[in-house]
Biopython code that builds the backbone (N, CA, C, O; Angstrom):
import numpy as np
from Bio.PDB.StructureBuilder import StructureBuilder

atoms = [
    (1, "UNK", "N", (-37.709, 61.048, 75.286)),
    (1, "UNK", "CA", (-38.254, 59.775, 74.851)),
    (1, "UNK", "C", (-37.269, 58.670, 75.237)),
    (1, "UNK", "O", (-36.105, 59.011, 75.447)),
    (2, "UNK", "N", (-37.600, 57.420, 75.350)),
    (2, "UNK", "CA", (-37.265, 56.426, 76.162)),
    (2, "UNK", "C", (-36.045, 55.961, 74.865)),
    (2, "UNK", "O", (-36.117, 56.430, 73.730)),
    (3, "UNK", "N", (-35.100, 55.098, 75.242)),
    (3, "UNK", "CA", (-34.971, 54.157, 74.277)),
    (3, "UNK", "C", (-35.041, 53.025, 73.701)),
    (3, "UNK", "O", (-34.739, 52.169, 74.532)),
    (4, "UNK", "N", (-35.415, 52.317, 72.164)),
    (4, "UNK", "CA", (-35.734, 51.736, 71.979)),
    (4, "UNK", "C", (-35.103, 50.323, 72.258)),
    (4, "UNK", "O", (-34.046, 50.020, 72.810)),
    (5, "UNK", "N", (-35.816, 49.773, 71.854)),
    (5, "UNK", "CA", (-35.169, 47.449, 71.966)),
    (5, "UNK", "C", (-33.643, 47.560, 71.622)),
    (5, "UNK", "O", (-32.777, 47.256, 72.443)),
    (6, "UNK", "N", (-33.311, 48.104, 70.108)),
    (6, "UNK", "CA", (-32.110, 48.051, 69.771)),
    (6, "UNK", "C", (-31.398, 48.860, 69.662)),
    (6, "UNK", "O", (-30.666, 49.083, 68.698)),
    (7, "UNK", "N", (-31.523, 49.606, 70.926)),
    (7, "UNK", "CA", (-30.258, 50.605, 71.320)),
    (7, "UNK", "C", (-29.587, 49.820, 72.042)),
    (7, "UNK", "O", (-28.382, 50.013, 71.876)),
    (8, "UNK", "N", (-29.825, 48.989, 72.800)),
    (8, "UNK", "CA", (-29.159, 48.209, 73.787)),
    (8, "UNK", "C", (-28.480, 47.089, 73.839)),
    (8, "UNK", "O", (-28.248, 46.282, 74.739)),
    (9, "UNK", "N", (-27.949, 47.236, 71.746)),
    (9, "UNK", "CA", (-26.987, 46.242, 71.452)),
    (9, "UNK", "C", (-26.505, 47.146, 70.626)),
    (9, "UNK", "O", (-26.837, 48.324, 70.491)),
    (10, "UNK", "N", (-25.400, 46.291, 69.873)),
    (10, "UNK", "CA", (-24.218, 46.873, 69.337)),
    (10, "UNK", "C", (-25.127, 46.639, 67.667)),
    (10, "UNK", "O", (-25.853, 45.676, 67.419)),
    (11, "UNK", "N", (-24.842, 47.732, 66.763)),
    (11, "UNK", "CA", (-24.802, 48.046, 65.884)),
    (11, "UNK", "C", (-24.821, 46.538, 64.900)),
    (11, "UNK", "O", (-25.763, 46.015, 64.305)),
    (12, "UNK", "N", (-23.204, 46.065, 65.032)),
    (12, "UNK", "CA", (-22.745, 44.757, 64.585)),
    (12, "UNK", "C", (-23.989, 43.727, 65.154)),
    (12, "UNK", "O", (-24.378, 43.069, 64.189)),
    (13, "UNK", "N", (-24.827, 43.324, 66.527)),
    (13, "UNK", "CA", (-25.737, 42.413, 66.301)),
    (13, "UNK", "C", (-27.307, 42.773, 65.995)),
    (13, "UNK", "O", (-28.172, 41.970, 65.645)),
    (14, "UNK", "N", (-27.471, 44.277, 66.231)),
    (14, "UNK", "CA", (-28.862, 44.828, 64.807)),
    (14, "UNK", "C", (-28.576, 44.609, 63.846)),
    (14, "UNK", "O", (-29.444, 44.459, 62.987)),
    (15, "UNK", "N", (-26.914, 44.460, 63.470)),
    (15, "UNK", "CA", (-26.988, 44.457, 61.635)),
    (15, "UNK", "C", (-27.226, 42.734, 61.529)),
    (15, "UNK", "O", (-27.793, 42.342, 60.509)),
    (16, "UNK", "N", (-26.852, 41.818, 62.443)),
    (16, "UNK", "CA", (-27.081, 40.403, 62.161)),
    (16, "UNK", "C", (-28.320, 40.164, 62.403)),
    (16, "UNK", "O", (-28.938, 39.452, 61.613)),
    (17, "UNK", "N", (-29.003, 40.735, 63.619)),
    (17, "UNK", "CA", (-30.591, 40.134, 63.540)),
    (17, "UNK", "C", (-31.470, 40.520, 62.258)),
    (17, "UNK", "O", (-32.354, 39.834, 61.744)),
    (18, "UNK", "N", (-31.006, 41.803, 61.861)),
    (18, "UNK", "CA", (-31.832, 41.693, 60.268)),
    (18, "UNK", "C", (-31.749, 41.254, 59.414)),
    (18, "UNK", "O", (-32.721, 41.178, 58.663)),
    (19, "UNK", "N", (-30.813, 40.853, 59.165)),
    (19, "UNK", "CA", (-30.272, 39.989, 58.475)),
    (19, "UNK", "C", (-31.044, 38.062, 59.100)),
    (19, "UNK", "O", (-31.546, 37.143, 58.453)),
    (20, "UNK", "N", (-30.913, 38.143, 59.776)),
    (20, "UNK", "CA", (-31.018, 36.853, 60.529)),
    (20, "UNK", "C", (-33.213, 36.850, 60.128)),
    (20, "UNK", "O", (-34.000, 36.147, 59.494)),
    (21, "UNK", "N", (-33.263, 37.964, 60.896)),
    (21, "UNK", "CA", (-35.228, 38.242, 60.866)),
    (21, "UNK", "C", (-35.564, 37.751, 59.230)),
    (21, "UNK", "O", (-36.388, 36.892, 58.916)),
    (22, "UNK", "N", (-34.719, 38.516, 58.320)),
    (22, "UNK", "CA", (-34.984, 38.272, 57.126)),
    (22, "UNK", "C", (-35.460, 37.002, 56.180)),
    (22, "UNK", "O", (-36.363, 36.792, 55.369)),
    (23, "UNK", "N", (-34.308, 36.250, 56.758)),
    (23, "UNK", "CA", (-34.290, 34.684, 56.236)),
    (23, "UNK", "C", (-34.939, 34.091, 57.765)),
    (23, "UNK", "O", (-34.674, 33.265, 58.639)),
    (24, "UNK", "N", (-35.668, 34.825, 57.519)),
    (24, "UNK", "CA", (-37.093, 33.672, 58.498)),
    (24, "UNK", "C", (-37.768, 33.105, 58.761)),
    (24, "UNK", "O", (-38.276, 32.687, 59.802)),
    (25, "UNK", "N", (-37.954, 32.934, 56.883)),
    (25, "UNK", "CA", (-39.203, 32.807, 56.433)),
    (25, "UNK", "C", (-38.798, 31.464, 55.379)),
    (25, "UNK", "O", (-37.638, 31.380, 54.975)),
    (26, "UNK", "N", (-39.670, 30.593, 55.033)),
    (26, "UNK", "CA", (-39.503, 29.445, 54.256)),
    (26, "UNK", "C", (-38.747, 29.725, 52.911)),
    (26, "UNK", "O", (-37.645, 29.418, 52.456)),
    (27, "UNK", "N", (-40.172, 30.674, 52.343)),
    (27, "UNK", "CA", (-40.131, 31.419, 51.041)),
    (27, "UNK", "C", (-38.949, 32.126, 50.993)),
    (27, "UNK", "O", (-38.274, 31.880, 49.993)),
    (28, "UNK", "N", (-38.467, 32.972, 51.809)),
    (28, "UNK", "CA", (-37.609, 33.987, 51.326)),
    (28, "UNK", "C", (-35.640, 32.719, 51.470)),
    (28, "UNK", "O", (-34.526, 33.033, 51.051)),
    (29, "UNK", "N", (-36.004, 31.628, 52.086)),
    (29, "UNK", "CA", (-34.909, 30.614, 52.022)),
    (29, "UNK", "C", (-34.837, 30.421, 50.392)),
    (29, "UNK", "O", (-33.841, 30.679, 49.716)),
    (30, "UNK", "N", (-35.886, 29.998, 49.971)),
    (30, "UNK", "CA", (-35.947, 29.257, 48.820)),
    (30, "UNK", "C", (-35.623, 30.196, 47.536)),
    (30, "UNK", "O", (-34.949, 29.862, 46.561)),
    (31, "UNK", "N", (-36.498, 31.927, 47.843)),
    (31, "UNK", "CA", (-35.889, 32.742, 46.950)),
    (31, "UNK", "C", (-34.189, 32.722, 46.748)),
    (31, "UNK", "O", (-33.590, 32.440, 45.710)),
    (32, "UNK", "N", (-33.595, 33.116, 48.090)),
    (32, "UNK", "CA", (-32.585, 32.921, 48.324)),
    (32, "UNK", "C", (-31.737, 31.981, 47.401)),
    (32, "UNK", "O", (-30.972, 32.428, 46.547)),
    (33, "UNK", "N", (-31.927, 30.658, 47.633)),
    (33, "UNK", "CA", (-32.019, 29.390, 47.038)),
    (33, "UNK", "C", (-31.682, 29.607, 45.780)),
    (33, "UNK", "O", (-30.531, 29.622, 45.346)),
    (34, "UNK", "N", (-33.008, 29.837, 44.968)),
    (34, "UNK", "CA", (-33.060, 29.909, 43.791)),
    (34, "UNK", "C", (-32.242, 31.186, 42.962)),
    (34, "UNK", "O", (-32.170, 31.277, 41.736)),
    (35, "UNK", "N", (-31.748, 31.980, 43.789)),
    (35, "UNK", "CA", (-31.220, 33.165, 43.060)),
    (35, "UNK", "C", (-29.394, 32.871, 43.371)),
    (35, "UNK", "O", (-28.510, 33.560, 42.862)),
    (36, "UNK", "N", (-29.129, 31.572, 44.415)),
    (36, "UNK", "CA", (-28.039, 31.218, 44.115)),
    (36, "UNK", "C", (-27.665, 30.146, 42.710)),
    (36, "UNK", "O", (-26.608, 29.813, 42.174)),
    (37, "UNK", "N", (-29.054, 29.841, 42.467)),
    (37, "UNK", "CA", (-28.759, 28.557, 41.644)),
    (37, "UNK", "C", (-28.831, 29.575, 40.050)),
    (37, "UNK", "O", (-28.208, 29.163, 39.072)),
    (38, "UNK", "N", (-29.598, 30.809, 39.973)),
    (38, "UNK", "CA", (-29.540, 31.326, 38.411)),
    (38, "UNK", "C", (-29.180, 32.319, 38.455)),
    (38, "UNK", "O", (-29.471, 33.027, 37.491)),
    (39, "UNK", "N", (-28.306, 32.969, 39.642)),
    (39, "UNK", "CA", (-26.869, 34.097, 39.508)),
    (39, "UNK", "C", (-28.181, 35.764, 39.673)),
    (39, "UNK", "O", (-27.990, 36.658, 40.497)),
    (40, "UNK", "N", (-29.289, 35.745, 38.747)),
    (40, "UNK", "CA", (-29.902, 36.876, 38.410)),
    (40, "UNK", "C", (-31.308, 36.350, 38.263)),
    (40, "UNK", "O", (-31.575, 35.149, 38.287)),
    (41, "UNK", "N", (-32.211, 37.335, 38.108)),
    (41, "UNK", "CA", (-33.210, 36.633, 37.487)),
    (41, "UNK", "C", (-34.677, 38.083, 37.876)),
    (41, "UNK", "O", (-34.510, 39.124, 38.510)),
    (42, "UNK", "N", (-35.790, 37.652, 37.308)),
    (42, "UNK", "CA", (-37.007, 39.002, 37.723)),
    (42, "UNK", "C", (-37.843, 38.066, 38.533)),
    (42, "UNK", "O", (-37.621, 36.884, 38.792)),
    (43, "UNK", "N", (-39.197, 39.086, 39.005)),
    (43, "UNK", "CA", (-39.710, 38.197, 39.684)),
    (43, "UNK", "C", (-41.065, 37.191, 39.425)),
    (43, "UNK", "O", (-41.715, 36.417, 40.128)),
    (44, "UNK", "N", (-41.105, 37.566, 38.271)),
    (44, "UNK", "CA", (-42.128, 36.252, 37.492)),
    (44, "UNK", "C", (-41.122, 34.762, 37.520)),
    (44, "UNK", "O", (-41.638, 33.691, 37.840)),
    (45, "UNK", "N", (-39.859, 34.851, 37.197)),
    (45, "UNK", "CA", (-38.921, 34.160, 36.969)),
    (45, "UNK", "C", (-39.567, 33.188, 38.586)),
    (45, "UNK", "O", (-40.229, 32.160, 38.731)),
    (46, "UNK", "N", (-38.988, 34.111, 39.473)),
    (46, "UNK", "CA", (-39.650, 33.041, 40.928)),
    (46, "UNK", "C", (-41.348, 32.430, 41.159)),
    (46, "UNK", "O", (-41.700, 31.368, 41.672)),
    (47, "UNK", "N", (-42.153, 33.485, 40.600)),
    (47, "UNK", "CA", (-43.254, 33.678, 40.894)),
    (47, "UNK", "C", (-43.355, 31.806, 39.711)),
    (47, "UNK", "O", (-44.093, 30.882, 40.052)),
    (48, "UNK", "N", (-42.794, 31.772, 38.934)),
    (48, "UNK", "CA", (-42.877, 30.215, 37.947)),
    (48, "UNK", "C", (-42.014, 28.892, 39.030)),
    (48, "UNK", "O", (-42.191, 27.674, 39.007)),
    (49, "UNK", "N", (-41.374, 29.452, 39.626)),
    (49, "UNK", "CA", (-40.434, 28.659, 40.529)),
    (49, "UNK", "C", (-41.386, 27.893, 41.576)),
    (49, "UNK", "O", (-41.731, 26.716, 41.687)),
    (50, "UNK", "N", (-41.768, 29.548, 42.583)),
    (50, "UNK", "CA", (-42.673, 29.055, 44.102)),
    (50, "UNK", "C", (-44.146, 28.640, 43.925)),
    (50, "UNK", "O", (-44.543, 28.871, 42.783)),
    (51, "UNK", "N", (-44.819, 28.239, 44.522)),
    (51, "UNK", "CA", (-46.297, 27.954, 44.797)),
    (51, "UNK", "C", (-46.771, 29.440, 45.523)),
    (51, "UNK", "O", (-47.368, 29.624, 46.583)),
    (52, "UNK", "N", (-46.481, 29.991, 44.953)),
    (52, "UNK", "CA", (-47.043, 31.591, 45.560)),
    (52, "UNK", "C", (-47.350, 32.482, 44.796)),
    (52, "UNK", "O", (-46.770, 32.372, 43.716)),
    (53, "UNK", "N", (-48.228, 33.604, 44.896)),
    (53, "UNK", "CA", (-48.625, 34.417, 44.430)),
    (53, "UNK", "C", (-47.507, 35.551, 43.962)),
    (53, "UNK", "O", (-46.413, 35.663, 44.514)),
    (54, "UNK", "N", (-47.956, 36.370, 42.859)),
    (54, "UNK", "CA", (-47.118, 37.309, 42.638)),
    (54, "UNK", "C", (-46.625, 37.949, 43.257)),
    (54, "UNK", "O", (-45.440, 38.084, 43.562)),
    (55, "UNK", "N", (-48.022, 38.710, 43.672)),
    (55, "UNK", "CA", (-48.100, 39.908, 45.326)),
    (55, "UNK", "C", (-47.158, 39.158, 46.266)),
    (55, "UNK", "O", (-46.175, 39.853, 46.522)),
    (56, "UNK", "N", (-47.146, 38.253, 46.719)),
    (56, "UNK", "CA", (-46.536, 37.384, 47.595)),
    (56, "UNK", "C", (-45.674, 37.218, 47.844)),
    (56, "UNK", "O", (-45.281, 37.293, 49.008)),
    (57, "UNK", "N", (-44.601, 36.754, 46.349)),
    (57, "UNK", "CA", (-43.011, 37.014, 46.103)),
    (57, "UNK", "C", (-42.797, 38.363, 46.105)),
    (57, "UNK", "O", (-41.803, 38.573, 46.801)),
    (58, "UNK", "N", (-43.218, 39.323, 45.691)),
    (58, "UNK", "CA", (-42.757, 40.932, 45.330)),
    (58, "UNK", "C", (-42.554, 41.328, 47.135)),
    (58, "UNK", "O", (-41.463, 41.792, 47.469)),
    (59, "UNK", "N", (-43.449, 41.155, 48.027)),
    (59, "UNK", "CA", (-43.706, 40.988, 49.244)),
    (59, "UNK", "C", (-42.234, 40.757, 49.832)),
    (59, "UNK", "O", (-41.540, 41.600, 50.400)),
    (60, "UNK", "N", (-41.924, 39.438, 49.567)),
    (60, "UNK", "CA", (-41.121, 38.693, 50.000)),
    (60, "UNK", "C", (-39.560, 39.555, 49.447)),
    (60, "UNK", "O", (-38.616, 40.033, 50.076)),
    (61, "UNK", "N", (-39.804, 39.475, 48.341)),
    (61, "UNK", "CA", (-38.146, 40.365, 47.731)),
    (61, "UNK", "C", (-38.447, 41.749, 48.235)),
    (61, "UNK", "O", (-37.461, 42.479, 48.140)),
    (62, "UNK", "N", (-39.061, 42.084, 48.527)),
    (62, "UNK", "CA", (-38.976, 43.297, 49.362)),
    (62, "UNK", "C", (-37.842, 43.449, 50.903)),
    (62, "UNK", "O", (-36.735, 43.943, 51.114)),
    (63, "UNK", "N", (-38.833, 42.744, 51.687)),
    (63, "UNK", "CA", (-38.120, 42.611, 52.742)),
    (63, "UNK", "C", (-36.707, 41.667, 52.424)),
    (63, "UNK", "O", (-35.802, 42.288, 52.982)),
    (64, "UNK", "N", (-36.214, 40.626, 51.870)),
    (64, "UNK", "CA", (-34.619, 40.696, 51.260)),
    (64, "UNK", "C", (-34.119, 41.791, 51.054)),
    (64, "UNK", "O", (-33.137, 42.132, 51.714)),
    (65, "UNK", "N", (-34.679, 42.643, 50.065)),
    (65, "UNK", "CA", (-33.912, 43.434, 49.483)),
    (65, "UNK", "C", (-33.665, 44.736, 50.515)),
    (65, "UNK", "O", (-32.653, 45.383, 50.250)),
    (66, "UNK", "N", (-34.695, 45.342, 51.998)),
    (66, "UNK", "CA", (-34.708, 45.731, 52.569)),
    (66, "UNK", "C", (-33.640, 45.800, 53.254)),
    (66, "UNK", "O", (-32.864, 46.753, 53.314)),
    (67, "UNK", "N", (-33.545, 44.366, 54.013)),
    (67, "UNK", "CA", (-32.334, 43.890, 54.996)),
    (67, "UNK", "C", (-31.036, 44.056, 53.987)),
    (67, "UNK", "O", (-30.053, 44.657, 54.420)),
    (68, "UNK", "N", (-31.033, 43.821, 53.387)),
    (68, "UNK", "CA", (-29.807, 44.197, 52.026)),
    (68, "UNK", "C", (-29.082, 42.388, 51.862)),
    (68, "UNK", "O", (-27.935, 42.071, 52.175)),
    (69, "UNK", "N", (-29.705, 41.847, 51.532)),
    (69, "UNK", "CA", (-29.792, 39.954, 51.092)),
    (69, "UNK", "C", (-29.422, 40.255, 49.614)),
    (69, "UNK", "O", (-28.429, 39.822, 49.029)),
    (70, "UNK", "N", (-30.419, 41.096, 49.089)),
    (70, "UNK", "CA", (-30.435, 41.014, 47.949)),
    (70, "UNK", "C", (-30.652, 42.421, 47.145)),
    (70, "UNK", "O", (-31.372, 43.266, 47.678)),
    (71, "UNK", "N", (-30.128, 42.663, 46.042)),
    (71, "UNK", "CA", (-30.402, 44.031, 45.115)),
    (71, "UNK", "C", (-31.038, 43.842, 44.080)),
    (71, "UNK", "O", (-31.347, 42.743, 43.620)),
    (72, "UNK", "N", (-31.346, 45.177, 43.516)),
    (72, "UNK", "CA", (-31.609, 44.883, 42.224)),
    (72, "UNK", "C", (-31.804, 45.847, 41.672)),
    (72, "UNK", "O", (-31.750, 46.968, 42.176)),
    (73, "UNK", "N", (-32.196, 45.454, 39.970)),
    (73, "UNK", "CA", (-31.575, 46.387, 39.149)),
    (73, "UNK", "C", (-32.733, 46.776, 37.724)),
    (73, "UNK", "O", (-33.283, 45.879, 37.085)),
    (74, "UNK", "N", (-32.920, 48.184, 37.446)),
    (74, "UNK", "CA", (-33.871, 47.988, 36.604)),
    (74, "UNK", "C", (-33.179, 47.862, 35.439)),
    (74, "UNK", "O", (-32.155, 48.420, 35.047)),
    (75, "UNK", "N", (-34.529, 46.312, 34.500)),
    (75, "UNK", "CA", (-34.056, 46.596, 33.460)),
    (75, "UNK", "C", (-35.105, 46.556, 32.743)),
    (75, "UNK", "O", (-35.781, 45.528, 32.693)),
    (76, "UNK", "N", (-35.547, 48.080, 31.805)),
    (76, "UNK", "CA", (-36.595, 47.980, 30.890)),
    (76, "UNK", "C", (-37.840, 48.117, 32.277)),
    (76, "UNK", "O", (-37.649, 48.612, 33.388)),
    (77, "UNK", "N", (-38.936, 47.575, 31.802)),
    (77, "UNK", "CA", (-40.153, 47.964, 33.089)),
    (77, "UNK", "C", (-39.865, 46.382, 34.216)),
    (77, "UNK", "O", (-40.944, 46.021, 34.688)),
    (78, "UNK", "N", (-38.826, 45.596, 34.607)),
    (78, "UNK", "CA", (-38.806, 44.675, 35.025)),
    (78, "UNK", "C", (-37.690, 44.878, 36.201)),
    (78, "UNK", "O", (-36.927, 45.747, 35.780)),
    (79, "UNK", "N", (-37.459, 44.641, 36.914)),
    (79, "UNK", "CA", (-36.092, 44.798, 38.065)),
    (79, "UNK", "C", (-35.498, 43.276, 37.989)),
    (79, "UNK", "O", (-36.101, 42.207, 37.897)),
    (80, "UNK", "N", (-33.942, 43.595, 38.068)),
    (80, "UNK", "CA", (-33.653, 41.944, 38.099)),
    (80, "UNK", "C", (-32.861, 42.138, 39.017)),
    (80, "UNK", "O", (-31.908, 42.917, 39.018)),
    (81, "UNK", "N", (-33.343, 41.184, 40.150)),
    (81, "UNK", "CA", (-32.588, 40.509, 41.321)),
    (81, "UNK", "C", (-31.349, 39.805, 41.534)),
    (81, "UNK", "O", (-31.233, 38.868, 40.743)),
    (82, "UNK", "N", (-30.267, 39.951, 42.428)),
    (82, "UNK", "CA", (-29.110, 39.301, 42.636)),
    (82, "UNK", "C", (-28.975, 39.279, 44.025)),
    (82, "UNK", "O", (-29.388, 40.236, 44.681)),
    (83, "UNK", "N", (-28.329, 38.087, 44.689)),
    (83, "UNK", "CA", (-28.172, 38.085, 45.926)),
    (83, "UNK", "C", (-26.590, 39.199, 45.994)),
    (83, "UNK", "O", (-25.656, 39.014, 45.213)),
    (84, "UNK", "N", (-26.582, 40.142, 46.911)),
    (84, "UNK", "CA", (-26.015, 41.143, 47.561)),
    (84, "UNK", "C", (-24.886, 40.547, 48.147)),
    (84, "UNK", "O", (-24.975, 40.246, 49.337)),
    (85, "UNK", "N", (-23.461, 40.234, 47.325)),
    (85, "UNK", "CA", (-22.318, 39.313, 48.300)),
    (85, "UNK", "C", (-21.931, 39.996, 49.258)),
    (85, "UNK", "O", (-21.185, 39.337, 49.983)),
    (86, "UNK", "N", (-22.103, 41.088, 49.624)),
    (86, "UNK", "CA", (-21.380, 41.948, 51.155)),
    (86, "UNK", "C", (-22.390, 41.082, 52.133)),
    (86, "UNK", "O", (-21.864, 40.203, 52.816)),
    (87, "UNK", "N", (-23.602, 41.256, 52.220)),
    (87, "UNK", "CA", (-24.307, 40.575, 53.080)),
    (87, "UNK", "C", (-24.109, 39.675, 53.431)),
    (87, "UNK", "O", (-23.975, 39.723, 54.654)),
    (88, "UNK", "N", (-23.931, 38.285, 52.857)),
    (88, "UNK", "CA", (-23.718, 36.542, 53.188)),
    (88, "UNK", "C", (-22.168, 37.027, 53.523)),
    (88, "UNK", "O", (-21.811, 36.384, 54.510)),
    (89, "UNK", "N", (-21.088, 37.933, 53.073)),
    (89, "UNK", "CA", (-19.777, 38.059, 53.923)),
    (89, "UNK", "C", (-19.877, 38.185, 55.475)),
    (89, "UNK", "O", (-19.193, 37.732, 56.393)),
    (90, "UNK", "N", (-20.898, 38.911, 55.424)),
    (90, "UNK", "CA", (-21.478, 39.567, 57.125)),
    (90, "UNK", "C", (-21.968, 38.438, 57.645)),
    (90, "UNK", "O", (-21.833, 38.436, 58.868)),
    (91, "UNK", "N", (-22.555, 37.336, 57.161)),
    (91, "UNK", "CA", (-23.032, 36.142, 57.739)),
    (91, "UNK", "C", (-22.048, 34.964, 57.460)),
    (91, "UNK", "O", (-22.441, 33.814, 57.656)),
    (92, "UNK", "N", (-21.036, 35.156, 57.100)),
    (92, "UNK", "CA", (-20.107, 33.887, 56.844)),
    (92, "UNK", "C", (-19.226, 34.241, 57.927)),
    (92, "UNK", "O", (-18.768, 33.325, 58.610)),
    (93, "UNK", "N", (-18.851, 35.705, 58.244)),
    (93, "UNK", "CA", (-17.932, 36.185, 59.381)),
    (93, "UNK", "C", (-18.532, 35.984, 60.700)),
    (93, "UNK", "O", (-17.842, 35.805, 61.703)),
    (94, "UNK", "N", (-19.808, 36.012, 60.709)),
    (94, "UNK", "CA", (-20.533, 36.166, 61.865)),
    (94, "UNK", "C", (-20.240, 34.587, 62.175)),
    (94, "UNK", "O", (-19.401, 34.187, 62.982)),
    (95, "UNK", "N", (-20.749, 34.100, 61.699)),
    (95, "UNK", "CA", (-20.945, 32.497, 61.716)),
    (95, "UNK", "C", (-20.224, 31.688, 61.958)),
    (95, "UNK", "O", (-20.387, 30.701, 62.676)),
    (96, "UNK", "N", (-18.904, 32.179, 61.097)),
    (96, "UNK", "CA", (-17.492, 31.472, 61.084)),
    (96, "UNK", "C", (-17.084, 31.811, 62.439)),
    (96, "UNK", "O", (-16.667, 30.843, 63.073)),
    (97, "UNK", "N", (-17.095, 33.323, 63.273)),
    (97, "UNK", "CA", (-16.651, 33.195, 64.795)),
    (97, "UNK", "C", (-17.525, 32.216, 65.463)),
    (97, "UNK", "O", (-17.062, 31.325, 66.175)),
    (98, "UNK", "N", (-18.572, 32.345, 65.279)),
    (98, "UNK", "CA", (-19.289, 31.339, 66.324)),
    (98, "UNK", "C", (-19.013, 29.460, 66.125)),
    (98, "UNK", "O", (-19.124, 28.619, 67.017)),
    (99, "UNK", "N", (-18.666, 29.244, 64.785)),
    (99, "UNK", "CA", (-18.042, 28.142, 65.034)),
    (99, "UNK", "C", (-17.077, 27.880, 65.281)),
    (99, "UNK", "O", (-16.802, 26.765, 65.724)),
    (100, "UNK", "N", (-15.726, 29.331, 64.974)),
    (100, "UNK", "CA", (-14.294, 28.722, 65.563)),
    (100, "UNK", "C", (-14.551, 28.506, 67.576)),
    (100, "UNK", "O", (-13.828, 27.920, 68.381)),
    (101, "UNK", "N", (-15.549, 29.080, 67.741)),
    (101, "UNK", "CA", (-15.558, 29.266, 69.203)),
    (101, "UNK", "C", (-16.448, 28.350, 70.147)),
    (101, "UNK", "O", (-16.786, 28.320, 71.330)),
    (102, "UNK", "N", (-16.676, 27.505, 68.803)),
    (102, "UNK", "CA", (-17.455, 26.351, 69.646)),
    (102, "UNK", "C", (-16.241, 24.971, 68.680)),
    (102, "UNK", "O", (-17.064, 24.329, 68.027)),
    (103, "UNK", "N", (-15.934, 24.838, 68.615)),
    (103, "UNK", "CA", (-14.735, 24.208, 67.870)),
    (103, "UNK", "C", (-13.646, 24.502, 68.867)),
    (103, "UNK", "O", (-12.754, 23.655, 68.899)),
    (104, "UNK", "N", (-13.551, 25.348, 69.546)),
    (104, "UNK", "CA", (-12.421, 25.178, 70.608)),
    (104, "UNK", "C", (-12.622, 24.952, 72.104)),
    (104, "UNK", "O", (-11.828, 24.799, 73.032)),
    (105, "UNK", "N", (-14.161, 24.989, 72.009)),
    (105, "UNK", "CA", (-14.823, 24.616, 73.644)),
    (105, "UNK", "C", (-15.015, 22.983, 73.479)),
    (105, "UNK", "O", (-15.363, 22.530, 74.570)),
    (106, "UNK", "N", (-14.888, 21.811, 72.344)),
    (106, "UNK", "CA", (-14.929, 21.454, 72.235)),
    (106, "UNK", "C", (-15.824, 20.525, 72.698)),
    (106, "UNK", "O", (-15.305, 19.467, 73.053)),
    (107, "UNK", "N", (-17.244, 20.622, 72.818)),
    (107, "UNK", "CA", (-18.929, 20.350, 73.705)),
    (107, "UNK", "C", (-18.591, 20.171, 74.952)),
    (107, "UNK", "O", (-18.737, 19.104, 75.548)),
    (108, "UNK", "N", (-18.122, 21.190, 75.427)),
    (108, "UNK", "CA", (-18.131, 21.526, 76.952)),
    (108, "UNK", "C", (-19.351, 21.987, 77.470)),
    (108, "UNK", "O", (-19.495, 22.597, 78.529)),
    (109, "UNK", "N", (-20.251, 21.654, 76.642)),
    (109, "UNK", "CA", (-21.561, 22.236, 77.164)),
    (109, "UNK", "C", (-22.833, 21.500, 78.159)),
    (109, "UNK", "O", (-23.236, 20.363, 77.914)),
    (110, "UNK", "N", (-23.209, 22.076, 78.944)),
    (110, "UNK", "CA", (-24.326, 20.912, 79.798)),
    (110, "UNK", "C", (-24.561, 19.680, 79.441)),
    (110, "UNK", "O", (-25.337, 18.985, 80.096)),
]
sb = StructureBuilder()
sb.init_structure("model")
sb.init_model(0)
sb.init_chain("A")
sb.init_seg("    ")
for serial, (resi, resn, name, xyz) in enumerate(atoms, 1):
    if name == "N":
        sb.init_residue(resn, " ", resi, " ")
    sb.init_atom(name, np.array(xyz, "f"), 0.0, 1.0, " ", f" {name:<3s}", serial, name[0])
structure = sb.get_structure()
């Protein structure tokens, strides 16, 4: 069998495009958002927040919680959500090279 799209990068930029695919989406910014602004929280908690359906957010914290954005935790029949700090480390490192490295090309660009 052949190989796939993302064999033909490094590990380190599959782990950023999912990460990256993840927050792709309006909604899942704003979950994001909102789960920096109240540390924890379930998902009625958002579902009172967004203009969206239940199904919709559960949807949505899925794929976060997939890419690993975010965890969570049961409590009682409810799961409560936290944004995942290893992840945004992986995107502050990622990020932070790409700006020390345009910070020293100093818009040498076309």
């Amino acid at each position: 069998m052949g190989a796939t799209k993302t064999d033909h990068f490094t590990d380190k930029q599959n782990a950023i495009a999912v990460l990256a695919k993840a927050l792709g989406h309006p909604a899942r910014i704003a979950i994001m958002e909102y789960l920096m602004k109240v540390d924890t929280c379930i998902c009625g908690d958002i579902v009172n927040e967004l203009p969206l359906a239940q199904p919709t957010v559960s949807q949505h914290l899925k794929e976060l919680k997939n890419a690993g954005l975010i965890k969570g935790s049961i409590e009682g029949t409810a799961i409560c959500y936290c944004i995942d700090e290893k992840a945004i480390e992986k995107l502050q490192v990622y990020f932070g090279v790409i700006s020390k490295k345009l910070n020293s090309k100093k818009n040498n660009c076309c």
